[in-house]
SELO-650281 format. One record per atom (N, C-alpha, C): x, y, z; atom name. Coordinates in steps of 0.02 Angstrom, whole numbers, plus 32768, in hexadecimal, padded with zeros to 4 digits. Example, Ala and Ser with C-alpha at 12.3 -4.5 7.8 and 13.67 -1.06 7.14 Angstrom:
2
<pt><X>8294</X><Y>7EE4</Y><Z>8186</Z><atome>N</atome></pt>
<pt><X>8267</X><Y>7F1F</Y><Z>8186</Z><atome>CA</atome></pt>
<pt><X>8294</X><Y>7F5B</Y><Z>8186</Z><atome>C</atome></pt>
<pt><X>8282</X><Y>7F90</Y><Z>8162</Z><atome>N</atome></pt>
<pt><X>82AC</X><Y>7FCB</Y><Z>8165</Z><atome>CA</atome></pt>
<pt><X>8285</X><Y>8002</Y><Z>818A</Z><atome>C</atome></pt>
***
This chain:
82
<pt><X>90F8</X><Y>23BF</Y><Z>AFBF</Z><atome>N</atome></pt>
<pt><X>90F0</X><Y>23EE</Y><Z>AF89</Z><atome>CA</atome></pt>
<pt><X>9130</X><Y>2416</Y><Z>AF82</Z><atome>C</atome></pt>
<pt><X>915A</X><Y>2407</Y><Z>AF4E</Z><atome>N</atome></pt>
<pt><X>9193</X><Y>243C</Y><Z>AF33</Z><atome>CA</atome></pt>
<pt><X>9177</X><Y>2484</Y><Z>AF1F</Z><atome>C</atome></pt>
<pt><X>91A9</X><Y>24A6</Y><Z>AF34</Z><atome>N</atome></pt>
<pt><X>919F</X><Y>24F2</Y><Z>AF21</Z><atome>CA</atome></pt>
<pt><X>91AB</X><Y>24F4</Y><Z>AEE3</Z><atome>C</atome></pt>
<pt><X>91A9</X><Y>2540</Y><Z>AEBE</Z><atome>N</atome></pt>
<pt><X>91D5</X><Y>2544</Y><Z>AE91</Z><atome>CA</atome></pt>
<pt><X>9204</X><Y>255C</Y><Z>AEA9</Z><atome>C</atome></pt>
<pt><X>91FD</X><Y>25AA</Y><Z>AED3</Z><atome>N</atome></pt>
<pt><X>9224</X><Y>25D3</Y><Z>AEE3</Z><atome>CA</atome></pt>
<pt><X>922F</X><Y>25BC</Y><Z>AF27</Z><atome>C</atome></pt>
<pt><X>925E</X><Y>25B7</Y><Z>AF3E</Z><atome>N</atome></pt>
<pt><X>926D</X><Y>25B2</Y><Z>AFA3</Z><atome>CA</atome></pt>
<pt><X>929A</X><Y>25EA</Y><Z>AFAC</Z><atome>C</atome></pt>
<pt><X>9272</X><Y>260A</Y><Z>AFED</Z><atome>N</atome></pt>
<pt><X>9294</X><Y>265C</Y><Z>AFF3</Z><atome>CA</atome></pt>
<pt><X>928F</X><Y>262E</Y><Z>B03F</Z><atome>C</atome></pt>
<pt><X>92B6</X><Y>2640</Y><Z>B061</Z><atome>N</atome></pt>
<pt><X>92B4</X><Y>263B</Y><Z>B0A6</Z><atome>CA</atome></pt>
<pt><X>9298</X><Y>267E</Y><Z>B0DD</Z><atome>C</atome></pt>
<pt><X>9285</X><Y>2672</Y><Z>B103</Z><atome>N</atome></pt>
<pt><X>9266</X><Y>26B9</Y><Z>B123</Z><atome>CA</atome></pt>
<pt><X>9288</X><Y>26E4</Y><Z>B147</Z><atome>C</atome></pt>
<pt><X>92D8</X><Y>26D2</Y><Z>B136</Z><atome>N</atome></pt>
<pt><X>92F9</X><Y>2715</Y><Z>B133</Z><atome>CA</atome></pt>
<pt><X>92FC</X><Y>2746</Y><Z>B0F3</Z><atome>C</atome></pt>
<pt><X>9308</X><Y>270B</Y><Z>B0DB</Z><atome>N</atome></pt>
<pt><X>9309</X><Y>272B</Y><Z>B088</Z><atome>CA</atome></pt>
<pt><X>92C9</X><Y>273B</Y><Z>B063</Z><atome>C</atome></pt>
<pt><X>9297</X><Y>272C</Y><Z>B081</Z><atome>N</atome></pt>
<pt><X>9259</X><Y>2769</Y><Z>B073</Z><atome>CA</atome></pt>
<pt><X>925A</X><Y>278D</Y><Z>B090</Z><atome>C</atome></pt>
<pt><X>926A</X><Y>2792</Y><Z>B0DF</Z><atome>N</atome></pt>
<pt><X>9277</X><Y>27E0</Y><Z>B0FE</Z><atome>CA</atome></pt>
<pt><X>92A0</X><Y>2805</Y><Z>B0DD</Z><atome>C</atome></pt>
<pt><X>92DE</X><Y>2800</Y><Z>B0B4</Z><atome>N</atome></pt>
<pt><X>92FF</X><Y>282B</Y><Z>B09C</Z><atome>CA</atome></pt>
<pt><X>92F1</X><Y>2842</Y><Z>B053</Z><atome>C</atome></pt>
<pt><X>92C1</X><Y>2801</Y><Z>B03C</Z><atome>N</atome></pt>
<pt><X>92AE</X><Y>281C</Y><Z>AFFD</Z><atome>CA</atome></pt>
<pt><X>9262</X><Y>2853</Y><Z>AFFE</Z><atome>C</atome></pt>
<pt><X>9254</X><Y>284A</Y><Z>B02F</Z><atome>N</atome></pt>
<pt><X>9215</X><Y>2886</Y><Z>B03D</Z><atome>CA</atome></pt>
<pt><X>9234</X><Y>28DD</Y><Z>B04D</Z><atome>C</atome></pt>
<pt><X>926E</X><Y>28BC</Y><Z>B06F</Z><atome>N</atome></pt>
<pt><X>9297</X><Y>2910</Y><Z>B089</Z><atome>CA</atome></pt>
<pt><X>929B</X><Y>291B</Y><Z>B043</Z><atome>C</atome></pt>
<pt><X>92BC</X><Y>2906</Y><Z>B019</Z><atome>N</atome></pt>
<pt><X>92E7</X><Y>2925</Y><Z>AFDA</Z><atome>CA</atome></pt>
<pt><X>929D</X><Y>292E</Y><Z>AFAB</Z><atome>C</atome></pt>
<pt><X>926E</X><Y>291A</Y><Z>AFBC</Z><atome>N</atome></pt>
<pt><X>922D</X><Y>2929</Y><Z>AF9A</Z><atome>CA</atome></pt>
<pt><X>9222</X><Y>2969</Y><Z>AFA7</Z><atome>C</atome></pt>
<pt><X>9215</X><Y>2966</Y><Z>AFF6</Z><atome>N</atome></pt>
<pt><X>91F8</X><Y>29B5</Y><Z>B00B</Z><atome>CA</atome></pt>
<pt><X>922F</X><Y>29F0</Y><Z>AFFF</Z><atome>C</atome></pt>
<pt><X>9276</X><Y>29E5</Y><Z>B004</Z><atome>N</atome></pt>
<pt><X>9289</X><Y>2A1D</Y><Z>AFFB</Z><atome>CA</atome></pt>
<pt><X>929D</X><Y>2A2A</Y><Z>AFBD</Z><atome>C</atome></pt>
<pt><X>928B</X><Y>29EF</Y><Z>AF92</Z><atome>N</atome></pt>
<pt><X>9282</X><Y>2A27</Y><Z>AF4B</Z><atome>CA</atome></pt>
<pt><X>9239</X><Y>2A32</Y><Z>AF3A</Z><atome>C</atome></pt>
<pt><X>9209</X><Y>2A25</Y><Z>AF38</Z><atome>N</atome></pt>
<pt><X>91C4</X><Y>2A3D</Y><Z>AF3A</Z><atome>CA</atome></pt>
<pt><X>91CD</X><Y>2A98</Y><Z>AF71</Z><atome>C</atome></pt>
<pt><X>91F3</X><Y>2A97</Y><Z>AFAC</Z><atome>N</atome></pt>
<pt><X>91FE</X><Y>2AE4</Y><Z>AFCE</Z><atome>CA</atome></pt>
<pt><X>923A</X><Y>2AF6</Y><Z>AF97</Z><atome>C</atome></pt>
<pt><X>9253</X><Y>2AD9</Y><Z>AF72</Z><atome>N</atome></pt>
<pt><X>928A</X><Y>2B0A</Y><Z>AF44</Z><atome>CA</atome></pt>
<pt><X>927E</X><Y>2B29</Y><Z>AF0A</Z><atome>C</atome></pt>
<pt><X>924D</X><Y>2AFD</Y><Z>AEF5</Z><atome>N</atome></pt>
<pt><X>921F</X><Y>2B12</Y><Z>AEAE</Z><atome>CA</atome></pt>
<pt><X>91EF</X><Y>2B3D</Y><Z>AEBD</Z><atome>C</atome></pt>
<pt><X>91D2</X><Y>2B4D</Y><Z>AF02</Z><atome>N</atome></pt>
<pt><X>91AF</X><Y>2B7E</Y><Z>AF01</Z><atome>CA</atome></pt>
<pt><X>91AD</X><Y>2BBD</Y><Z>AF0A</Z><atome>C</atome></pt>
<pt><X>920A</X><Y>2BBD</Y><Z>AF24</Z><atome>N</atome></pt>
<pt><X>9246</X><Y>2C00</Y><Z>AF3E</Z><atome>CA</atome></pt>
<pt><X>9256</X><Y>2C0E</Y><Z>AEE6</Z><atome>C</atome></pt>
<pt><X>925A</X><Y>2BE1</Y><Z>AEC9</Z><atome>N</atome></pt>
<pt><X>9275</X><Y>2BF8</Y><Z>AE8C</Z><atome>CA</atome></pt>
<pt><X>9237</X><Y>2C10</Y><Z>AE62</Z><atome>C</atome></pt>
<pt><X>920B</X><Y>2BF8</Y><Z>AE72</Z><atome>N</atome></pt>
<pt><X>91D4</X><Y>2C0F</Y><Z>AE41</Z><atome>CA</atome></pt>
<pt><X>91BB</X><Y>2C63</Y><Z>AE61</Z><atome>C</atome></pt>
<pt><X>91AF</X><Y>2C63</Y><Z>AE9C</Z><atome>N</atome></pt>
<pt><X>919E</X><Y>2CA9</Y><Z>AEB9</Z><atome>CA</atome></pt>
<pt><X>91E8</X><Y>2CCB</Y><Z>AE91</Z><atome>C</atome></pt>
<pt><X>9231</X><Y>2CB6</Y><Z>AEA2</Z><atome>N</atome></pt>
<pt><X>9247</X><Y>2CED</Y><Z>AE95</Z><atome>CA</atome></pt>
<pt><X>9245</X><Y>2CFB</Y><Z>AE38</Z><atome>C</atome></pt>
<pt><X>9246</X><Y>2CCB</Y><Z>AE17</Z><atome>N</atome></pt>
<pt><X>9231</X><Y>2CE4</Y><Z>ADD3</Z><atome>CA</atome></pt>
<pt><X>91EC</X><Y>2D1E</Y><Z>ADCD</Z><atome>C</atome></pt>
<pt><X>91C7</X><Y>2D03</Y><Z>ADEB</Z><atome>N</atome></pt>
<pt><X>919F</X><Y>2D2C</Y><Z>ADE6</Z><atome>CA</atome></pt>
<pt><X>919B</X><Y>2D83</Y><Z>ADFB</Z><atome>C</atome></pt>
<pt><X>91BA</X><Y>2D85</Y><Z>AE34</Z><atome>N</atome></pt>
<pt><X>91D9</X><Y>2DC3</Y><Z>AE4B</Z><atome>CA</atome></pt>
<pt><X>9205</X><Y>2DEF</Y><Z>AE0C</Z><atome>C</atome></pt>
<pt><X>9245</X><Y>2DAF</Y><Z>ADF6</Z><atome>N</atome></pt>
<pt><X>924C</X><Y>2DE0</Y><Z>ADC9</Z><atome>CA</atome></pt>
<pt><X>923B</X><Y>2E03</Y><Z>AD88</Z><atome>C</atome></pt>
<pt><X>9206</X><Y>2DDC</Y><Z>AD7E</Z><atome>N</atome></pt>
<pt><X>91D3</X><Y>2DE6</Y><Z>AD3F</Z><atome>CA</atome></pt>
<pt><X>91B5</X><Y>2E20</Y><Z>AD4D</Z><atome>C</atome></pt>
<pt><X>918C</X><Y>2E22</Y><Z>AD83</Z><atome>N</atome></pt>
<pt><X>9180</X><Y>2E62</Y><Z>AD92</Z><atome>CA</atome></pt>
<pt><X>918D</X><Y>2E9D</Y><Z>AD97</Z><atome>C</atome></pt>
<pt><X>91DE</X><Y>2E81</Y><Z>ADAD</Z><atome>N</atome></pt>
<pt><X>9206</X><Y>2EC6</Y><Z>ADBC</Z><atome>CA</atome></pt>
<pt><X>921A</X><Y>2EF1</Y><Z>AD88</Z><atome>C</atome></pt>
<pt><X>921F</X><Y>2ECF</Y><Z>AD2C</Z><atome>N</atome></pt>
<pt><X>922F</X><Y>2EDC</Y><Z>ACFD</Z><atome>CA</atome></pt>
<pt><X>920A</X><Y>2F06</Y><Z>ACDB</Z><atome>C</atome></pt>
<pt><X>91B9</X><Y>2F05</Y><Z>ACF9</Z><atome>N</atome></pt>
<pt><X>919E</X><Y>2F12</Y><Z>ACD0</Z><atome>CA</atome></pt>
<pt><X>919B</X><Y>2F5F</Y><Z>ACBA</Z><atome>C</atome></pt>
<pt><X>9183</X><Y>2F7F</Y><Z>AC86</Z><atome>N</atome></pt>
<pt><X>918A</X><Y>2FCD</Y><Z>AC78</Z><atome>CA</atome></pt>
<pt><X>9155</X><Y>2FEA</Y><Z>AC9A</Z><atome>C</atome></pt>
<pt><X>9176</X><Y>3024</Y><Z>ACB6</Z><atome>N</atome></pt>
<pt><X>9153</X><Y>306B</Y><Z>ACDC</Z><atome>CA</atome></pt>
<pt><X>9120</X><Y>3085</Y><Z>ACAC</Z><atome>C</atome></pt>
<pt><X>913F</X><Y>3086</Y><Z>AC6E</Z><atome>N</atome></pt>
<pt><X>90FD</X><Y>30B4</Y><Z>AC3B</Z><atome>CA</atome></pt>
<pt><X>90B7</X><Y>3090</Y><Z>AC26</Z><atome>C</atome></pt>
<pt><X>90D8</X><Y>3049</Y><Z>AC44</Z><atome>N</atome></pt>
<pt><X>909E</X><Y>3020</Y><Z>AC2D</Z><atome>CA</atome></pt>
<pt><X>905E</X><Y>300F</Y><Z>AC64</Z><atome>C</atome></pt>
<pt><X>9077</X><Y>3038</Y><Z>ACB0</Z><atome>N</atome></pt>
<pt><X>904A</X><Y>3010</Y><Z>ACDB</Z><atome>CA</atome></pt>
<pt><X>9028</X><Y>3055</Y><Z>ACDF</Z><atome>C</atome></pt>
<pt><X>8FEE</X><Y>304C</Y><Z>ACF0</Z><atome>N</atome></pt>
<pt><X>8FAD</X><Y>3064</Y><Z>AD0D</Z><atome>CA</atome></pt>
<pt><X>8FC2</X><Y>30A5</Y><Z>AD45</Z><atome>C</atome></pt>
<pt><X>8FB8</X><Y>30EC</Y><Z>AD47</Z><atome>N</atome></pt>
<pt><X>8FD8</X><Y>3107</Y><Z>AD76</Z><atome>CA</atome></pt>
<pt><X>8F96</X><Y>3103</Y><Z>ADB4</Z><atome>C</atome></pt>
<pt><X>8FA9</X><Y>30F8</Y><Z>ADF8</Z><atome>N</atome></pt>
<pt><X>8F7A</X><Y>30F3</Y><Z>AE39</Z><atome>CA</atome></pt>
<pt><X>8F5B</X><Y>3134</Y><Z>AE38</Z><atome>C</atome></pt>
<pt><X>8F88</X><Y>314D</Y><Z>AE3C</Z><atome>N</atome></pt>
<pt><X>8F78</X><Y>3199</Y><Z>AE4E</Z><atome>CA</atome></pt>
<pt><X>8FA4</X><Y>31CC</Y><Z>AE0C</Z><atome>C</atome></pt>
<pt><X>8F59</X><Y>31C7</Y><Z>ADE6</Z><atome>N</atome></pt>
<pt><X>8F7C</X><Y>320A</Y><Z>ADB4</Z><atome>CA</atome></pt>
<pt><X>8F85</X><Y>3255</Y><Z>ADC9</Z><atome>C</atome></pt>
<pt><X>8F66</X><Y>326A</Y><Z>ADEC</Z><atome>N</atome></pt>
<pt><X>8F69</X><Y>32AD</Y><Z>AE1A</Z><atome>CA</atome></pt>
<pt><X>8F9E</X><Y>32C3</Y><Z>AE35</Z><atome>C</atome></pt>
<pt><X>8FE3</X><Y>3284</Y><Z>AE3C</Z><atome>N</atome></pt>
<pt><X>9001</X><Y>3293</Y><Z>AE67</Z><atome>CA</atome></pt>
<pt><X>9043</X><Y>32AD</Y><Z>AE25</Z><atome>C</atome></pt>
<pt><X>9045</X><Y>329E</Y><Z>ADED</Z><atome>N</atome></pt>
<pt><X>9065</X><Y>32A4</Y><Z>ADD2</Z><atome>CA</atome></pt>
<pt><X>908E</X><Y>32D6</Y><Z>ADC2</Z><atome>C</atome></pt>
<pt><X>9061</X><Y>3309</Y><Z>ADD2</Z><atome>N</atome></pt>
<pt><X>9089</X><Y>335C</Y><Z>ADD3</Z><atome>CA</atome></pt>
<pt><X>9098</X><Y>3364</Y><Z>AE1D</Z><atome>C</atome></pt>
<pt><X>90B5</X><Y>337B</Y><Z>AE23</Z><atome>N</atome></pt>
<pt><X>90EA</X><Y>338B</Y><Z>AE5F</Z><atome>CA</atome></pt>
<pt><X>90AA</X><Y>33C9</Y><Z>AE89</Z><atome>C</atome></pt>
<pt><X>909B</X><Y>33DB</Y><Z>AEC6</Z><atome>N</atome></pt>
<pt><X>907B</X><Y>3404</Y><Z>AED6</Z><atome>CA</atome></pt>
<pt><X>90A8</X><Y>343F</Y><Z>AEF9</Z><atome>C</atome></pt>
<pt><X>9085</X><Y>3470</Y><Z>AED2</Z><atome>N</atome></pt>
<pt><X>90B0</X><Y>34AF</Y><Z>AF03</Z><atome>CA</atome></pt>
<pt><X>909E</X><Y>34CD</Y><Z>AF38</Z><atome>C</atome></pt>
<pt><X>90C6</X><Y>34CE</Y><Z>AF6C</Z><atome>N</atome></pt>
<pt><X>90B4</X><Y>3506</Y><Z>AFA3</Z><atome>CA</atome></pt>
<pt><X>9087</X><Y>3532</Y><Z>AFA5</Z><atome>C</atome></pt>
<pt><X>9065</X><Y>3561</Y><Z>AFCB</Z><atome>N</atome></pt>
<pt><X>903C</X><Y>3593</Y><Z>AFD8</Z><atome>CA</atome></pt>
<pt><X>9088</X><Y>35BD</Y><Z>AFD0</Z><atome>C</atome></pt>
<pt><X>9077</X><Y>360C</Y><Z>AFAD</Z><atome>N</atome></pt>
<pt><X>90B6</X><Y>3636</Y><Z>AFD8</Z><atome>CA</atome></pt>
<pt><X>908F</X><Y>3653</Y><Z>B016</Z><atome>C</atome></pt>
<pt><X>904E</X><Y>3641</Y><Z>B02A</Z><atome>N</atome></pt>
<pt><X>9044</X><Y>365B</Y><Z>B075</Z><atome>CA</atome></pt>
<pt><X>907D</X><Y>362B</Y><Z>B08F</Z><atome>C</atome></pt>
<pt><X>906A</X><Y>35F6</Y><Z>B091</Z><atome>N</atome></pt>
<pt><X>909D</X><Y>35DC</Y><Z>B0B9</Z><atome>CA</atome></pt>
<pt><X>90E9</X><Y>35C4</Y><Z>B0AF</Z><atome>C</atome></pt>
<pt><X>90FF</X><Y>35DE</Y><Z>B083</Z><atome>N</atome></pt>
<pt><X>914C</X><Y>35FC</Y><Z>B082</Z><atome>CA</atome></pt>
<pt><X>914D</X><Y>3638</Y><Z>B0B4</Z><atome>C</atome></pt>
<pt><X>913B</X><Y>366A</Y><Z>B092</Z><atome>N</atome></pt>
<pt><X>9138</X><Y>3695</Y><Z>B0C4</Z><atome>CA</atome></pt>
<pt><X>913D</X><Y>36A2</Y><Z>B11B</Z><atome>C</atome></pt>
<pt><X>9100</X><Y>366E</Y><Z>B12B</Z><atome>N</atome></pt>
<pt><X>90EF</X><Y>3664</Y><Z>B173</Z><atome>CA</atome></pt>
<pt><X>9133</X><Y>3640</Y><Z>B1A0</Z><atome>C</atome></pt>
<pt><X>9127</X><Y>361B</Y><Z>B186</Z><atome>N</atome></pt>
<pt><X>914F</X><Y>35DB</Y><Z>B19E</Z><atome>CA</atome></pt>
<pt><X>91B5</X><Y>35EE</Y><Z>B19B</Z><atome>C</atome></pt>
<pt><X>91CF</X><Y>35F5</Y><Z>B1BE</Z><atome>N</atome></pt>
<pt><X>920C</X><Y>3603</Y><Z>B1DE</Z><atome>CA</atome></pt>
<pt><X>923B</X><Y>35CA</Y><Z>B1C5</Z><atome>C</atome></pt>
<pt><X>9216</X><Y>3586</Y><Z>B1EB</Z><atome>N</atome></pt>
<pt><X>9231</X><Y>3546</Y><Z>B1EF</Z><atome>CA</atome></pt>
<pt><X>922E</X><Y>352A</Y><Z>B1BC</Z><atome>C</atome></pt>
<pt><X>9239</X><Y>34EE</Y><Z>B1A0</Z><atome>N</atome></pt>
<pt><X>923C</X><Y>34C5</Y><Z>B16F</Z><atome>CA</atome></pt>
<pt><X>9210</X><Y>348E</Y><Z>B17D</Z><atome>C</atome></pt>
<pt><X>91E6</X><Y>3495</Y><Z>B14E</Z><atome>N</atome></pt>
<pt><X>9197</X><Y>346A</Y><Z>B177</Z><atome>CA</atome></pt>
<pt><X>919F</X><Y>342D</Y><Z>B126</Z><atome>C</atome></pt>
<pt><X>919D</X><Y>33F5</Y><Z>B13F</Z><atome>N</atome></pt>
<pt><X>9183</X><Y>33B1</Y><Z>B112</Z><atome>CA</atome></pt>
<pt><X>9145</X><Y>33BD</Y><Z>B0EC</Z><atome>C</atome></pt>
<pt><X>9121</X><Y>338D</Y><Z>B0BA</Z><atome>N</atome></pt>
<pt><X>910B</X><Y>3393</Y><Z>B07C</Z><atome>CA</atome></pt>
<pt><X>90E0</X><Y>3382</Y><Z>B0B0</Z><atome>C</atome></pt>
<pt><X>90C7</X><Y>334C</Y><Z>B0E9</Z><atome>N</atome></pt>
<pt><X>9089</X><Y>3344</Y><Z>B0F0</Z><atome>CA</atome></pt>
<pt><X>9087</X><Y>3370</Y><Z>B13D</Z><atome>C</atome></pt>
<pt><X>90A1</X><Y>3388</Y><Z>B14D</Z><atome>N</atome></pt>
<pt><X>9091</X><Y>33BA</Y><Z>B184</Z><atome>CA</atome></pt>
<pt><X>905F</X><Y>33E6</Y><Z>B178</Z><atome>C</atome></pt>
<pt><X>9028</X><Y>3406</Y><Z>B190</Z><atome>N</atome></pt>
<pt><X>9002</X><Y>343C</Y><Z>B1A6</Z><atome>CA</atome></pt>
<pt><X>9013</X><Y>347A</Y><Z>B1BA</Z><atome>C</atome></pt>
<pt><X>8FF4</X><Y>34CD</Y><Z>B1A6</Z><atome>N</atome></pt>
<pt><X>9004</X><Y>34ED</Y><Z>B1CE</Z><atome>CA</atome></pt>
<pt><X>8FD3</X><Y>34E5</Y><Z>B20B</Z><atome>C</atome></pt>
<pt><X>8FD2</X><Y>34FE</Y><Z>B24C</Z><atome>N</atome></pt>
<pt><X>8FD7</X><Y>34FE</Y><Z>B291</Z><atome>CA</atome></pt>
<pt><X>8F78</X><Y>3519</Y><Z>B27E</Z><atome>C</atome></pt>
<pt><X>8F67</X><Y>353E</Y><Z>B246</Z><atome>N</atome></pt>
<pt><X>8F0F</X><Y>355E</Y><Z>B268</Z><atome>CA</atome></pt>
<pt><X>8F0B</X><Y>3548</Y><Z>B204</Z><atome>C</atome></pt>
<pt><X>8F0E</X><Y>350F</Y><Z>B1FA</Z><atome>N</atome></pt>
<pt><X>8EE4</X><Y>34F0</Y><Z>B1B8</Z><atome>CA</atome></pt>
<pt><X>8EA0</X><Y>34EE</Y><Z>B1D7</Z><atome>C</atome></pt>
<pt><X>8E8B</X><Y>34ED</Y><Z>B20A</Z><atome>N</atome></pt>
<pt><X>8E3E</X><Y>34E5</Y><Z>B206</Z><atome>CA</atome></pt>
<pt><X>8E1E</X><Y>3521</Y><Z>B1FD</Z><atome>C</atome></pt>
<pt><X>8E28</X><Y>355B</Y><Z>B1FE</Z><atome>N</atome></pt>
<pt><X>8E1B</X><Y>3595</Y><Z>B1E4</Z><atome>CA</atome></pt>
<pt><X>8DFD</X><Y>35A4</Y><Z>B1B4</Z><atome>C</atome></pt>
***
């Protein structure tokens, strides 16, 4: 029985490599298209998570006052359970 095609079974081992690593290249290129699609997209247009957070929150002036040191946004004073 004649073939049509005669690949020898080196030359299907190498034609399977050059299979798989473009099937893994098309799928690097497709994630990264997609990434940058995303990345484009407009701020005014997405959904905000947290609308609450949008205004900036201000300090207590108790605790300006109290506090000496320079205390971070999520720090506690020392008797909040009070």
């Amino acid at each position: 029985m004649t073939s049509l095609i005669a690949i020898t079974p080196a030359d299907a081992h190498a034609l399977t490599m050059v299979a798989i690593l473009a099937f893994a290249l098309g799928s690097l290129v497709t994630m990264f298209l997609i990434m940058a699609r995303n990345g484009r997209r407009n701020a005014e247009q997405d959904l905000p998570e947290f609308p609450e957070d949008k205004e900036p929150k201000k300090p207590s002036s108790a605790r300006k006052e109290k506090s000496a040191k320079p205390v971070a946004e999520w720090e506690r004073d020392g008797d909040w359970w009070k």
